[in-house]
C-alpha positions as CSV (number, residue, x, y, z in Angstrom):
1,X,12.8,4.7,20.9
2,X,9.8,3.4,18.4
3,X,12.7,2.8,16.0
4,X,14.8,0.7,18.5
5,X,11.3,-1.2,19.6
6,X,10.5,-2.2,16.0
7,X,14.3,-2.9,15.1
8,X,14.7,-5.4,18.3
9,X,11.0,-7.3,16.9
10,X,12.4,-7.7,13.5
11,X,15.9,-8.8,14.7
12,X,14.3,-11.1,17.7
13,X,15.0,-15.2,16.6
14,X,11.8,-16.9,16.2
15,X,12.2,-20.9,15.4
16,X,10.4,-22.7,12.7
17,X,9.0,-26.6,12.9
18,X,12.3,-27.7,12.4
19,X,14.4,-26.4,14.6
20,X,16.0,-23.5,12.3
21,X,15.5,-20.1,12.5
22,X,14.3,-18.4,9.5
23,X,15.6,-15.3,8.0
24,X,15.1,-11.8,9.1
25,X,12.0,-10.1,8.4
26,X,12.1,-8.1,4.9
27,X,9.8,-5.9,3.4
28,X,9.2,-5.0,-0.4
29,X,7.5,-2.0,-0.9
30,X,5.7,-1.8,-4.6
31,X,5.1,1.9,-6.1
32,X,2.8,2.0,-8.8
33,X,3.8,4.9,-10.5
34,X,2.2,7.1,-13.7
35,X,3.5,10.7,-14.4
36,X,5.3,10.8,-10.7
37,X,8.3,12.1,-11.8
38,X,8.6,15.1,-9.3
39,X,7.2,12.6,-6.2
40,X,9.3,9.9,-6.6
41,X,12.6,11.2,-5.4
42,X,11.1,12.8,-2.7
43,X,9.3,9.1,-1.5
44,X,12.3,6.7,-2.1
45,X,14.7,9.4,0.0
46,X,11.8,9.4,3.0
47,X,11.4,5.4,2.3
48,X,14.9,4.8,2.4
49,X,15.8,7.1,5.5
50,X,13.0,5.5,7.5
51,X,13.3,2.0,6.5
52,X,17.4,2.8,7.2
53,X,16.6,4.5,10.9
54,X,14.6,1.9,11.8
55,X,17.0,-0.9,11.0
56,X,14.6,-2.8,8.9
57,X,15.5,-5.1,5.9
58,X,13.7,-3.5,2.7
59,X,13.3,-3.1,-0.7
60,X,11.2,-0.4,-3.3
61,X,9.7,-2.0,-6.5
62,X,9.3,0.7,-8.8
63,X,6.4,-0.1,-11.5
64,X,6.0,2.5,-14.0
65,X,3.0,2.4,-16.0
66,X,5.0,4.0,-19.1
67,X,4.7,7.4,-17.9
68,X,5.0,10.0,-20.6
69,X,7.0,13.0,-18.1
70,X,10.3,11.0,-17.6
71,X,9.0,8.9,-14.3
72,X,11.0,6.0,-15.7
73,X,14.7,7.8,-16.3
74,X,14.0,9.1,-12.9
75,X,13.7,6.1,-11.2
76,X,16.6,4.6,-13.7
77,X,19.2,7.4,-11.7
78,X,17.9,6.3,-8.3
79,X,18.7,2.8,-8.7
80,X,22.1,3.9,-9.4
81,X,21.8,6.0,-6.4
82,X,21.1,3.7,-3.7
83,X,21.7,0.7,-5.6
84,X,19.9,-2.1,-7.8
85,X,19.7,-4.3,-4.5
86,X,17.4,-1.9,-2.7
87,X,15.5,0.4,-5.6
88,X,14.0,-1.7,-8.3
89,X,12.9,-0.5,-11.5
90,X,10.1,-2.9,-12.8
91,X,8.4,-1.4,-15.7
92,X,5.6,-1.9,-18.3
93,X,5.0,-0.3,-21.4
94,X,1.4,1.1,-21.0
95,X,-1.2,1.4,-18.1
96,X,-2.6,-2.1,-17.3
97,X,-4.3,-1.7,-14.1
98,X,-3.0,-1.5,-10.5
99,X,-3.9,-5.0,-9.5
100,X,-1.6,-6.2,-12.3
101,X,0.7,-3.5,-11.3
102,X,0.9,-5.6,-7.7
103,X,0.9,-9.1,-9.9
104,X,3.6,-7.8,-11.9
105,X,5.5,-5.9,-8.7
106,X,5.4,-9.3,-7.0
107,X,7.1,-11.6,-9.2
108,X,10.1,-9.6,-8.3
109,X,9.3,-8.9,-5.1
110,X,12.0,-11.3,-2.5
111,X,10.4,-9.4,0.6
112,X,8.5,-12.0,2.9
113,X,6.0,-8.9,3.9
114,X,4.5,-6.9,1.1
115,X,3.3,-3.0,1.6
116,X,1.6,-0.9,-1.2
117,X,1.5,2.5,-1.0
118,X,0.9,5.7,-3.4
119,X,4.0,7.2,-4.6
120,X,2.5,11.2,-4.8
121,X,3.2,11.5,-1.2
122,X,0.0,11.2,0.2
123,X,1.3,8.5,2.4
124,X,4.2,9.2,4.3
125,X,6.9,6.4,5.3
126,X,7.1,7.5,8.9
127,X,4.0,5.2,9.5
128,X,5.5,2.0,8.3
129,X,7.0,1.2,11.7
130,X,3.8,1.5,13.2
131,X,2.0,-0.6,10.6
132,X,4.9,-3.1,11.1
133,X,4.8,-3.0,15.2
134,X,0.9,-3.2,14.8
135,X,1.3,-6.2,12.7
136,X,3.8,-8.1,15.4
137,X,1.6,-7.3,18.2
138,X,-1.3,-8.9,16.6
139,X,0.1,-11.2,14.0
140,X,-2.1,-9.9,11.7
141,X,-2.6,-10.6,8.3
142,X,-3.0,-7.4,7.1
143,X,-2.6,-4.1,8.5
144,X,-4.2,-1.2,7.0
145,X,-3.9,2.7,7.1
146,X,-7.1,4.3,7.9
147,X,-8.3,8.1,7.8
148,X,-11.2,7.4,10.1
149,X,-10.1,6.2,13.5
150,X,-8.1,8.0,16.0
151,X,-5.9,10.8,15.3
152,X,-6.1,9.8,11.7
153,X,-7.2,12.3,9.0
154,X,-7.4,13.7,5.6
155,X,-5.3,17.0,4.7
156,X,-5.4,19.5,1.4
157,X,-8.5,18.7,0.4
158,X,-11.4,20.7,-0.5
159,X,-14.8,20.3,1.0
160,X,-16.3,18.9,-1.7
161,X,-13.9,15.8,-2.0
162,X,-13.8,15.4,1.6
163,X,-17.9,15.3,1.8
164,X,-17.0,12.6,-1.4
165,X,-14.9,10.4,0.4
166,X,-16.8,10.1,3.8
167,X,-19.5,9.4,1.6
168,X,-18.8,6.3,0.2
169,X,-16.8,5.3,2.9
170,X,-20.5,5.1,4.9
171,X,-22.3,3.9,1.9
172,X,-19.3,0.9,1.8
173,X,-19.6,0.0,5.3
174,X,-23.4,0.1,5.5
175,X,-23.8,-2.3,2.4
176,X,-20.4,-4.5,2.8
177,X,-20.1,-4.7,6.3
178,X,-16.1,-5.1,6.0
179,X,-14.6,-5.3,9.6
180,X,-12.6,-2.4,8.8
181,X,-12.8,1.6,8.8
182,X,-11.3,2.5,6.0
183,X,-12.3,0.6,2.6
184,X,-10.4,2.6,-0.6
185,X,-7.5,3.3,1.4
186,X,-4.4,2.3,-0.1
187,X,-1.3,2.0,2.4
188,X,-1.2,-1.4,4.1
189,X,1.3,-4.2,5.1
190,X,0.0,-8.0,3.6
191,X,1.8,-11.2,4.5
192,X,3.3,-11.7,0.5
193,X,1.0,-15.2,0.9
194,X,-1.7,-13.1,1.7
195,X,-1.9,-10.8,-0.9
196,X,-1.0,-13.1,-3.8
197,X,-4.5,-15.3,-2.8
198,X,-6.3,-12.1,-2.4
199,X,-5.2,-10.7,-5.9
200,X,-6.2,-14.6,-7.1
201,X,-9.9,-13.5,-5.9
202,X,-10.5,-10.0,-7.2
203,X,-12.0,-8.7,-9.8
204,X,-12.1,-5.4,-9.7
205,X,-10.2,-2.4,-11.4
206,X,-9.3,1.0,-10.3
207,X,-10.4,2.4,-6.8
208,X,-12.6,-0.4,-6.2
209,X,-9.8,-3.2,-6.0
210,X,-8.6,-1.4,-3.1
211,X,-12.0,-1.8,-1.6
212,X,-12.4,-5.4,-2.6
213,X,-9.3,-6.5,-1.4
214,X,-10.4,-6.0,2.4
215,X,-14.2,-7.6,1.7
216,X,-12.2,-10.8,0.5
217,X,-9.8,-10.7,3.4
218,X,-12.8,-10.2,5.4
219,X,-14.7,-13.5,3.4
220,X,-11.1,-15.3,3.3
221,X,-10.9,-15.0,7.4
222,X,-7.5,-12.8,7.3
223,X,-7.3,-10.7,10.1
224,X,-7.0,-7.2,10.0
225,X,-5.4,-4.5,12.0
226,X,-5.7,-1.3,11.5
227,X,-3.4,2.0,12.1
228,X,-4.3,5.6,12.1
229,X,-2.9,7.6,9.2
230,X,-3.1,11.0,8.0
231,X,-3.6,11.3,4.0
232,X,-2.1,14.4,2.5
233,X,-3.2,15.9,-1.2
234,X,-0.7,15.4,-3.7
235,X,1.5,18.5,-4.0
236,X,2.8,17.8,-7.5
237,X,1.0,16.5,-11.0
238,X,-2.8,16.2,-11.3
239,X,-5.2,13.4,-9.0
240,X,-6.1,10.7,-11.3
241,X,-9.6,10.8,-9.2
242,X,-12.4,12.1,-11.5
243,X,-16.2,11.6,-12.9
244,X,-15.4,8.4,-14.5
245,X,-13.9,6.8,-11.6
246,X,-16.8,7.9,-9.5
247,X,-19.1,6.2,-11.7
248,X,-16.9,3.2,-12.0
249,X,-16.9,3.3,-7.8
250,X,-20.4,3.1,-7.8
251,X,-20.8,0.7,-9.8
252,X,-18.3,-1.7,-8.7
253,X,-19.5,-1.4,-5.2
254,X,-23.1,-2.7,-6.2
255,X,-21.1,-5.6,-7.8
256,X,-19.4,-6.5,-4.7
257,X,-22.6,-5.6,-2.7
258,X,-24.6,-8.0,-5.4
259,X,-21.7,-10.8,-5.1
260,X,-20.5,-11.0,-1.2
C-alpha cells in the first residue's frame, strides 16, 4: 500500500509557471564507495528492488574511491547487469574526500532529487519511500534519516561506540543548535539545487561534512524533515571510524561552533 501511495505522488501532474507539466520525479542515488566490494551487490539489488516496487524513476552513481579489493570490477559487472542507464560507475583514481565524492557524483547525476547514502549496508533502501513521502508531505528541502527519534535506532554496535555516538550527538546539539536530531547521519534526500549550494558552503572533511551540511541548511533557511531510521553495523570489511577521525570530529565541531 506505502508503495502504491508514494508511486501515485511521484506519478501525480503538477503544472509549472507556464502551463507545462514538468517531468516525473527522478532520483539519483550517489554511493561513495572504498573497499565495498562484498556490500555493493547486496545494496544495488535492495536499491534496485525497492526503487522498482515502488514505481519510482531512479538511478545509482557508483563513486569508487580506487578501492584496492576489486570494488570497481564489481560495480563494472553490475552495470552490465541492470544496465548503464540505471547503475553508474563514476570513478576516481585515489581517495579525495566525500564531499568531492558528491561534487564529482553530481556532475553525472540527471536525477532532479539527490539521496546519499553508505553503501556497507548500514542503511537499508526500504526507507527511501518514506524519506520521499516525508519530503512530499512537507515539501521539504531536505529530509534526513535519524537514529534518535521515534522507533529509530542503532544496531551491532558495542557499548562503547554507542556511548561515542550519543555523545557527540548531545555535545553537537548543545553547541550548534541545528534544528535537527541527528547531525553525522548520512542517509538523506536533498532537492539536487539544494545540495549543490550546500556543498558551495562547506568546508569540512570527513564525518564532519555530514554534520555541517545540516548547520548550513539550518543558516541557508532550507527546511528539514526528518524520518526515523535504524542504522545497522557493517557486516563485511572494516569501519573507517577510528582515533584519528575522532580527533578530527572534535575538532571540526569547535570550528563550526567558532564560525556559525
Amino acid at each position: 500500500m506505502a508503495s502504491v501511495e508514494v508511486s501515485r505522488s511521484l506519478h501525480r501532474s503538477r503544472w509549472d509557471q507556464e502551463g507545462q507539466a514538468p517531468r516525473q520525479d527522478k532520483f539519483s542515488v550517489l554511493l561513495p564507495t572504498y573497499n565495498e566490494r562484498e556490500n555493493l551487490p547486496l545494496i544495488v539489488w535492495l536499491l534496485v528492488k525497492s526503487f522498482t516496487e515502488s514505481g519510482i524513476n531512479y538511478e545509482i552513481i557508483v563513486i569508487d574511491d580506487g578501492s584496492p579489493d576489486g570494488t570497481r570490477e564489481v560495480a563494472e559487472q553490475l552495470e552490465k547487469i541492470y544496465g548503464s542507464d540505471k547503475i553508474l560507475l563514476r570513478p576516481r583514481e585515489k581517495k579525495l574526500g566525500l564531499g568531492t565524492a558528491y561534487i564529482h557524483g553530481m556532475k553525472h547525476a540527471t536525477g532532479n532529487y539527490i539521496i546519499i547514502m553508505d553503501a556497507d549496508l548500514s542503511h537499508h533502501p526500504k526507507f527511501i519511500p518514506e524519506f520521499i513521502r516525508k519530503q512530499k508531505e512537507g515539501n521539504f528541502d531536505i529530509v534526513s534519516g535519524t537514529r534518535y527519534r521515534g522507533n529509530g535506532g542503532v544496531y551491532g554496535w558495542d557499548l562503547k561506540r554507542k556511548i561515542i555516538s550519543r555523545g557527540a550527538n548531545f555535545i553537537t546539539q548543545i553547541l550548534l543548535r541545528p534544528g535537527a536530531s541527528d547531525l553525522t547521519g548520512s542517509f538523506r534526500l536533498y532537492r539536487k539545487e539544494v545540495l549543490q549550494k550546500l556543498i558551495e558552503k562547506c568546508v569540512s572533511k570527513g564525518y564532519v561534512f555530514q554534520m555541517e551540511m545540516i548547520v548550513r541548511a539550518r543558516q541557508l533557511n532550507y527546511t528539514i524533515g526528518e524520518v526515523p531510521i535504524s542504522f545497522v553495523d557493517r557486516v563485511y570489511g572494516e569501519s573507517k571510524l577510528g582515533g584519528n577521525e575522532i580527533v578530527s570530529f572534535l575538532k571540526g565541531l569547535l570550528t563550526l561552533f567558532a564560525t556559525t
